[in-house]
C-alpha positions in Angstrom: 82.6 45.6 123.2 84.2 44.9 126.5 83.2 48.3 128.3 79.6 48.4 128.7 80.6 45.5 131.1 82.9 48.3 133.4 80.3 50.7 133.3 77.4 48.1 134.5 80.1 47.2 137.3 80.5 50.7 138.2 76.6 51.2 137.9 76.5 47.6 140.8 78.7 49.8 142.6 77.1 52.9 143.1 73.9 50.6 144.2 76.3 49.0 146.8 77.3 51.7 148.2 73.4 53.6 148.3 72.7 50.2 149.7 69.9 49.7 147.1 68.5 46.1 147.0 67.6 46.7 143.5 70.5 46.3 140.7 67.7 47.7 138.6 66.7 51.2 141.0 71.2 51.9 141.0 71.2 51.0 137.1 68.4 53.2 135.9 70.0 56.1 138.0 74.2 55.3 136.5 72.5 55.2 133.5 70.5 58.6 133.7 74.2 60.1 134.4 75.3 60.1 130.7 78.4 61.7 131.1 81.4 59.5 132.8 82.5 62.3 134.7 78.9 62.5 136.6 78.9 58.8 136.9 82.1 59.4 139.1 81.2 62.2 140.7 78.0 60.5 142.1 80.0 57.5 143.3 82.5 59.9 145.2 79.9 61.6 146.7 78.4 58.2 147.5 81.8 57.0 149.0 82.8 59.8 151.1 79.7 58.8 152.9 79.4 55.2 153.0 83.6 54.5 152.5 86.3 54.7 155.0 89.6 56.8 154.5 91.4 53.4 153.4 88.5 52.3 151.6 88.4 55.9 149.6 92.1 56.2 148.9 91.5 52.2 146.5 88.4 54.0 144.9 90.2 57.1 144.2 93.4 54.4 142.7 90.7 52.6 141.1 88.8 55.5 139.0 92.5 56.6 138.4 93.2 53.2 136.3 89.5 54.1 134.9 90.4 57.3 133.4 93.8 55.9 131.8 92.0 53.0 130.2 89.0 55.1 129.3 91.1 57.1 127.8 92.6 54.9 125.3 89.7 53.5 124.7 87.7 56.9 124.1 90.7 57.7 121.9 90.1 54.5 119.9 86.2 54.6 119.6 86.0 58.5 118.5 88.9 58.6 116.0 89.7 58.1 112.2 91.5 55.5 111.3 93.4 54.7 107.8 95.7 52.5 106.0 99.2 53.0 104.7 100.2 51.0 101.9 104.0 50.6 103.5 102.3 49.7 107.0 101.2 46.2 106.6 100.6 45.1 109.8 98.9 48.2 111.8 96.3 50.6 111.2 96.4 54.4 111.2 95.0 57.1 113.8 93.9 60.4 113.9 91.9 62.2 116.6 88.8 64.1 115.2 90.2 67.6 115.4 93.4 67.0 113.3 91.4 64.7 110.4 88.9 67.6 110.4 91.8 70.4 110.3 93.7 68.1 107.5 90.6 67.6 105.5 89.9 71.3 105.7 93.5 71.5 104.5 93.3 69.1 101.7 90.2 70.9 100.3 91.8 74.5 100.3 95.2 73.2 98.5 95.2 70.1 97.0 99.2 69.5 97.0 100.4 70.1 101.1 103.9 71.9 101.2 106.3 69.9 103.4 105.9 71.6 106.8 101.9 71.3 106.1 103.0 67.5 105.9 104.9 67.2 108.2 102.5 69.3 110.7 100.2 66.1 109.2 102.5 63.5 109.7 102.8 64.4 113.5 99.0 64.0 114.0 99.2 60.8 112.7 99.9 57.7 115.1 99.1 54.0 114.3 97.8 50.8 116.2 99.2 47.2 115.8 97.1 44.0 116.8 98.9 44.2 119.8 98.1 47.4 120.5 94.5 46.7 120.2 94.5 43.6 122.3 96.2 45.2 125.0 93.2 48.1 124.8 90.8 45.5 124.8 92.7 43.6 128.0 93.2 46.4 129.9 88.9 47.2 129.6 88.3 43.4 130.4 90.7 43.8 133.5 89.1 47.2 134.9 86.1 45.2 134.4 87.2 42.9 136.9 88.8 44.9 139.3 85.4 46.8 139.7 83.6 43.4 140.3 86.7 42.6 142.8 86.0 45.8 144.5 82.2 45.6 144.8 83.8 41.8 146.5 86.0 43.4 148.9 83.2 46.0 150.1 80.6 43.3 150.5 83.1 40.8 151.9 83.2 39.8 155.9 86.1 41.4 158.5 88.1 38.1 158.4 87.9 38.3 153.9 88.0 41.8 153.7 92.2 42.1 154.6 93.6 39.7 152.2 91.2 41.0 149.3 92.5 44.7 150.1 96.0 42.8 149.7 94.6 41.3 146.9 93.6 44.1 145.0 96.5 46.2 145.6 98.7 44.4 144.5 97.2 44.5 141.1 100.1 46.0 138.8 97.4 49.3 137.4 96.1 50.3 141.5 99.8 49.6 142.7 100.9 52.0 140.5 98.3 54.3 141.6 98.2 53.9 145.3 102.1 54.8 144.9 101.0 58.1 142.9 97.9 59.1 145.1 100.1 58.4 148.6 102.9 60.5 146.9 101.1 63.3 146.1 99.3 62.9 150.1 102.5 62.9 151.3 104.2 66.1 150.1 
């Protein structure tokens, strides 16, 4: 539910940085780039133009945090999920490709040795309520940042330091900016 609203930031983005006066003009085109990893790309390309070095190196930390939390998220929207009698307060997982191998299983033996279950028991992961709310924070937060960062680039000289501070010292892009400067700095 929460991540249409990321993606629409993301789309507000790409129109700040073209400096299109239209939210509608930068929608339609974020939106004609179906895949995520084309809605990136044309923001980087965007940025390396219209961004600064310091300015780049937050995006880059920022679309880091993106992939993580899209990833969880993709993970939780395309899988199959189940229910164990013994589990009472979570909910099962499985990513497509297992279920469909284990289904194909199931329907050429109907009994599965134990290192067949086993192999199954391996795919199989579960989610808790916590779990889920902490998916569902994180999208609601990389939201935010987004909207904080479209903020910083629109924001005046004397604003635009202590938001930089501001956004750096967000636990998800401090983590990053200490990754991407590591890596630079080898």
């Amino acid at each position: 539910m929460a991540w249409p609203i990321a993606e629409a930031e993301m789309a507000l983005l790409l129109g700040q940085l073209l400096g299109a006066t239209q939210s509608n003009a930068a929608l339609a085109v974020f939106q004609s780039l179906r895949r995520s990893t084309a809605q990136r790309s044309a923001i980087l390309a965007a940025a390396e133009v219209a961004l600064n070095d310091t300015d780049n190196e937050l995006l880059g930390a920022l679309f880091n945090v993106h992939r993580a939390i899209e990833a969880e998220r993709n993970a939780l929207t395309h899988g199959h999920f189940g229910t164990y009698s013994k589990l009472e307060d979570g909910i099962l997982w499985m990513d497509t490709q297992s279920y469909v191998d284990t289904r194909t299983r199931l329907d050429r033996h109907l009994v599965l040795n134990d290192q067949e279950l086993q192999k199954l028991y391996s795919n199989v992961y579960y989610y808790k309520e916590r779990d889920l709310q902490q998916i569902f924070d994180d999208v609601k937060i990389l939201a935010n940042y987004w909207y904080r960062f479209i903020q910083y680039l629109r924001s005046t000289p004397t604003q635009r330091a202590e938001l930089y501070h501001r956004l750096c010292a967000e636990p998800h892009i401090a983590r990053e900016l200490e990754k991407l400067r590591r890596e630079k700095n080898r």
